[in-house]
N, C-alpha and C positions, 0 to 999 in steps of 0.2 A: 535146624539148630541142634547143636550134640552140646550135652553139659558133660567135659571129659575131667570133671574135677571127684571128690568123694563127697561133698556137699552138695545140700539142694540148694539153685541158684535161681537169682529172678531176674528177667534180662527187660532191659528198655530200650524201644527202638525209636530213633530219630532219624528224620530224611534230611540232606544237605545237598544244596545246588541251585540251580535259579529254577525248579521245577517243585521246589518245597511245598511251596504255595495252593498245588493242587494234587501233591500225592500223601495218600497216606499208608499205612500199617497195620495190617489188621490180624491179630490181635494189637495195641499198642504195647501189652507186655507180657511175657512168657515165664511160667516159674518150671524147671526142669529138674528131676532127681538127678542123680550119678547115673553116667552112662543111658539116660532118654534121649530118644531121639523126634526132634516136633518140628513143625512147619508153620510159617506165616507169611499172607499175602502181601505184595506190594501191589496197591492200586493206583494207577495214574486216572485222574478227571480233568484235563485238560479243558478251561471255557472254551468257547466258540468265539472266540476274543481277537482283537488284531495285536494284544500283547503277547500274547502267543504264538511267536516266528515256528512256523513251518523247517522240519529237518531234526537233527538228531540233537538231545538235547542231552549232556552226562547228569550224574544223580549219584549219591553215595546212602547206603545206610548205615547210620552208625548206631551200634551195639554196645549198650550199654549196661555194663553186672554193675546190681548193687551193694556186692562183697566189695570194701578196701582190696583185697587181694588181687583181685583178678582185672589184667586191661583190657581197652574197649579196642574194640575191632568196628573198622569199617567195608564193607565191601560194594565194588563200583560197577558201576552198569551202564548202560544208554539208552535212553527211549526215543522214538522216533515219532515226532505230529506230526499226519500227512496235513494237506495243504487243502484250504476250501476260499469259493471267491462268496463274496458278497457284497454288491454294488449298488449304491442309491446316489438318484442325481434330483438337483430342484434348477427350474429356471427363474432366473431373477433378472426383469421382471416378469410377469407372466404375462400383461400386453403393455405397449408402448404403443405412440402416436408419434406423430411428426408430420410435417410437410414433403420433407425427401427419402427418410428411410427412419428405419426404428431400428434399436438398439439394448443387445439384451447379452447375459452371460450365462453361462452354465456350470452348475456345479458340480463337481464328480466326489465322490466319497468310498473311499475305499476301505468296509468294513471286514476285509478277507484278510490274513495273515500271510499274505506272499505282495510282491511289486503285479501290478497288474497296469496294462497297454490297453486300452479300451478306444473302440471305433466312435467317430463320430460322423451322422451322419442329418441333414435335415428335409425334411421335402414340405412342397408348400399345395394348401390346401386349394388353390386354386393359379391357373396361368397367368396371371396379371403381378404376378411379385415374385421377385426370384430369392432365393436365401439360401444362406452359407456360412459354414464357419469359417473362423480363422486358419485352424488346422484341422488336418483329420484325424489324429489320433492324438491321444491324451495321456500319460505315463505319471500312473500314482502311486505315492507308497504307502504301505499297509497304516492303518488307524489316519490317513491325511486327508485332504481334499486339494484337490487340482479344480482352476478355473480354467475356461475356453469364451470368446467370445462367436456371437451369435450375430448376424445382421440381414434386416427384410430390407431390399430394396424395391419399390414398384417399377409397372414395367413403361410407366408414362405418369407427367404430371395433373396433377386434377386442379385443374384452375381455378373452378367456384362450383360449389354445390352443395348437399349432403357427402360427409366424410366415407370413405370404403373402407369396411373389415375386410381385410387379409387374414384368413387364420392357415398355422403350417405344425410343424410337430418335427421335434429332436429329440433322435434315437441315438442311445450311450450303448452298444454294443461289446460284453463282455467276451474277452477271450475262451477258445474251447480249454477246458481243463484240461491237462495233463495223466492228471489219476481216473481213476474210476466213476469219480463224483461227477451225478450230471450237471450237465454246462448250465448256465444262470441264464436265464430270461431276459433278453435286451429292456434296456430302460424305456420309455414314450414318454414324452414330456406336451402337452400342446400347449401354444402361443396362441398369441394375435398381437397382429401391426393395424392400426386405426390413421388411415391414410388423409390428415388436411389439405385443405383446399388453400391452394398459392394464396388468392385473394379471400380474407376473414369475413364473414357473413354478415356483420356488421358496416361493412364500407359501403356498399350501394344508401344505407340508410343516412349513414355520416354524411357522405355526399349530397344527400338530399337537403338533410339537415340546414346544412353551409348554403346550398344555394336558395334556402327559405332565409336565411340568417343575411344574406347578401340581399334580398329582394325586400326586406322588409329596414335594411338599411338606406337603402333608395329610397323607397317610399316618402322615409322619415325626412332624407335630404330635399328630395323634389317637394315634397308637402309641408315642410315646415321650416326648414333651416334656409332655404335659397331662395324663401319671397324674404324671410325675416333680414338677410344680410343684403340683396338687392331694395329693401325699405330703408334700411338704414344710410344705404351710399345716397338715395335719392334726399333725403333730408340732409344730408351733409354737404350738397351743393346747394349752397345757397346764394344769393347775389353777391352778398361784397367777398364770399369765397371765388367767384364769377371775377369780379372787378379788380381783387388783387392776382390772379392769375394773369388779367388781360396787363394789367397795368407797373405787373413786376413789384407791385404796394403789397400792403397790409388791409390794403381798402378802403381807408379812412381820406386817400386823393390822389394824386399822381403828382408827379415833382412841379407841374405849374402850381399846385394847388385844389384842379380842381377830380371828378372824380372817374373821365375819361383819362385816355391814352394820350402819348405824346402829339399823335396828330389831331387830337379832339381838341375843336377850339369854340369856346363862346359863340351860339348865335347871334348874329348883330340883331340890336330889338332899336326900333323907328316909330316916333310918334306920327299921331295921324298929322296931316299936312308940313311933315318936316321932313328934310332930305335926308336921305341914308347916309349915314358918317360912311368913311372909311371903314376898312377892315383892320382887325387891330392885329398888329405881325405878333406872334408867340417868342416870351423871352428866350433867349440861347442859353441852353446849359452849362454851367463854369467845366471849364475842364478840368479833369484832375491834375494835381501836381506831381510832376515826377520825383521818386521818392528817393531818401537818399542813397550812394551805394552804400554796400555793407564792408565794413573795415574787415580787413584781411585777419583772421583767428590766430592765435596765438600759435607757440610753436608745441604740439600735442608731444606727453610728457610720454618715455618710453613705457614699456608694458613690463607688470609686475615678475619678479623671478621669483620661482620656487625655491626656497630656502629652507633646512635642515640645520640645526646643530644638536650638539650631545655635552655631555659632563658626567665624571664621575667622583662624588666626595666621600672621604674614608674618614671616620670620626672613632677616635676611640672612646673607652668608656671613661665613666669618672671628669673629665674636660673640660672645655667650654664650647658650644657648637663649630661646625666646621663648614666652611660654605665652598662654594664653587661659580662662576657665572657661566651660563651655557653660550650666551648671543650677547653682542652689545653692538647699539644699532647706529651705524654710520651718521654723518651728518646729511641734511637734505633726504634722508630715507626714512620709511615708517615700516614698523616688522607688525604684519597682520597676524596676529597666533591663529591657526584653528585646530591642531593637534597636538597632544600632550602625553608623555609615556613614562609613568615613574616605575620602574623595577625594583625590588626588595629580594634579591637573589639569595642570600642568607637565611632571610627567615628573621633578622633583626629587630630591634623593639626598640623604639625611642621615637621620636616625631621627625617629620620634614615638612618643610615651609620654603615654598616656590614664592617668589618676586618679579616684581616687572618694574621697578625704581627704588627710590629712598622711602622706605615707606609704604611700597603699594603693594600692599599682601592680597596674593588675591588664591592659593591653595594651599590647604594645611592639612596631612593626612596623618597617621598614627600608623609605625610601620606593621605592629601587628598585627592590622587587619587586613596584610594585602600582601602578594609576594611580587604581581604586577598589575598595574592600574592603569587604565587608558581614559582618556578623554575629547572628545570630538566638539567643538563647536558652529554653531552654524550662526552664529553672530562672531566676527572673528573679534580677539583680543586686541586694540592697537597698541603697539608701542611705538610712542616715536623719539625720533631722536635723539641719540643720547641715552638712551632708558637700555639696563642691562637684565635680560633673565636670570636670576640667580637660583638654588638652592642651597638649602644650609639645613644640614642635618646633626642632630640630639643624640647620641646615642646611650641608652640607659641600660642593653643587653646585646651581646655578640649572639646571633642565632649560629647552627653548624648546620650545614646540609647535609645530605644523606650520605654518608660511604665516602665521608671524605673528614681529613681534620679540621681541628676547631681553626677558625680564624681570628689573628687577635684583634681586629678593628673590623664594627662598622662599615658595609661598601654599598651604594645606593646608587643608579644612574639615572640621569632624564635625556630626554630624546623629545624635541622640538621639530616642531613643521608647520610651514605657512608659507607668505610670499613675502618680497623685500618690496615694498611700495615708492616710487620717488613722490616727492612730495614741493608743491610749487612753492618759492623763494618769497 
């Protein structure tokens, strides 16, 4: 620094750049006579940080007099951080089990201030499980972490027994440096795979379990349930159960009367020194009467048609209501209602009252609590004959729908469904 003025001056020094943050000035400030000439250090202290990119970085200092008079100068430089690696990896998780193969990831962490390509490689601590990563090499950038997966596979299944440790170990191999800085120490990481058995240790015993569970359900049957239900069938055959089986009765006699079968006939009984009567012949049974025929059926009435109708009534305000009939139902026919659909498309306020005759009100809704209303019934509605659906609509307000002009009336629609029934004369 030269102070080329005839005044003593004091100068303030300030760094600017993205390097600000770890350089400083030393002195931070200089007071110089006329014509002195003095020095001051610019020090960079650069962290060992991964915010810190590697390569030439610019930097200015600006110079600043605390004289009004004098302007501030700045002058520009470049510095240069070389480049350093530093790698940390963790396995997650550190042992797994399974039946087929175990599963594991690894994490790479790249705390160095350059991109770094790192090896991956794994060996296994013994020949019965082989293991491999996904990839071989891993490409991280500075202050990040990179995942890789990790998988043990064994070299045959273990069908039942105590479980086998596998253990194996994954090596994160860092690139040799470029600069002078020595190369980084490969990572080691060790695992273990905890290899199950196909068949769970518990099944030989469940097994057993079941066929004690099975044997002791027997027992219970042969010992207690199948003399109890072979006692009860033998009390249940009892003689006149016997007698009306033989005899096709109730067991109270057979159709002579008495409490044999049709060929069972009375003993003949003889006093002493009398002659044996005859044999008494058994009455004949009446035969049944043939019954009458059956009058030929009427002629079956044809089968119900699905039937639909609609209506729309437009009511203005101010008025007196305004109706409409939807359906009016033929003679000889009956209209089964079992669907019902009123619409309020507007958004209108006033009432509506649906009919099925002179008189036979049977829905009344209030339009602004609906813009459409359905109804299903599983009792159908009958109208017959004669009988007209009507609606008749009130209107006490024009609703407007969205993004559209006002309407000057009222507009409400029904929509009707059932079947058309014929009905006998």
């Amino acid at each position: 620094m030269r102070n080329s003025g005839s005044t003593v001056e004091e100068y303030r020094f300030e760094v600017a750049g993205a390097c600000a943050a770890w350089t400083t000035v030393e002195p931070a400030t200089l007071s110089l006579y006329p014509g002195d000439v003095e020095s001051v250090s610019v020090v960079f202290r650069p962290p060992r940080d991964p915010s810190v990119p590697a390569g030439e970085t610019p930097f200015g200092v600006r110079v600043v007099p605390t004289s009004d008079h004098a302007e501030p100068v700045v002058p520009e430089g470049r510095v240069t951080v070389a480049p350093f690696t530093e790698v940390t990896a963790e396995l997650v998780p550190r042992g797994s089990h399974g039946v087929r193969r175990g599963a594991h990831k690894i994490a790479v962490d790249n705390r160095g201030n350059t991109p770094l390509t790192v090896g991956l490689t794994a060996r296994s601590g013994t020949e019965r499980a082989r293991v491999s990563f996904d990839r071989s090499e891993l490409t991280v950038e500075p202050g990040r972490a990179a995942f890789a997966e990790l998988r043990v596979k064994p070299g045959k299944h273990l069908w039942r027994g105590t479980p086998v440790v596998h253990t194996f170990q994954a090596v994160v191999t860092p690139p040799a440096p470029e600069s002078e800085e020595p190369a980084a120490p490969p990572v080691v990481l060790d695992g273990s795979y905890q290899q199950e058995a196909v068949l769970p240790r518990w099944l030989p015993r469940a097994l057993a379990l079941v066929c004690v569970l099975a044997l002791i359900l027997a027992g219970f049957w042969y010992g207690l349930l199948r003399p109890a239900v072979k006692s009860a069938a033998r009390e249940a055959i009892t003689p006149e159960v016997i007698a009306s089986a033989t005899t096709g009765t109730d067991g109270t006699g057979g159709p002579n009367g008495g409490s044999g079968g049709p060929s069972a006939a009375p003993a003949p009984t003889t006093a002493p020194g009398v002659a044996p009567t005859a044999k008494a012949t058994p009455t004949p049974r009446p035969k049944p009467k043939p019954s009458a025929k059956p009058k030929p059926s009427a002629k079956p009435l044809p089968p119900d048609v699905p039937t639909s109708a609609q209506v729309q009534v437009r009511d203005a305000v101010g008025g007196g209501p305004s109706s409409g009939t939807a359906l009016t139902v033929p003679s000889g026919k009956a209209f089964r209602l079992t669907d019902i659909v009123v619409q309020n498309p507007q958004g209108d306020a006033g009432s509506v009252v649906v009919t099925t005759g002179e008189g036979s009100r049977f829905l009344t809704l209030a339009l602004e609590n609906f813009r459409d209303s359905d109804y299903h019934f599983v009792t159908p509605i009958v109208v017959p004959a004669g009988g007209r659906v009507t609606m008749t609509v009130t209107c006490r307000k024009v609703g407007r729908p969205v993004g559209a002009p006002a309407p000057g009336r009222c507009a409400e629609s029904l929509l009707l469904g059932g079947t058309m029934q014929s009905v006998k004369p």
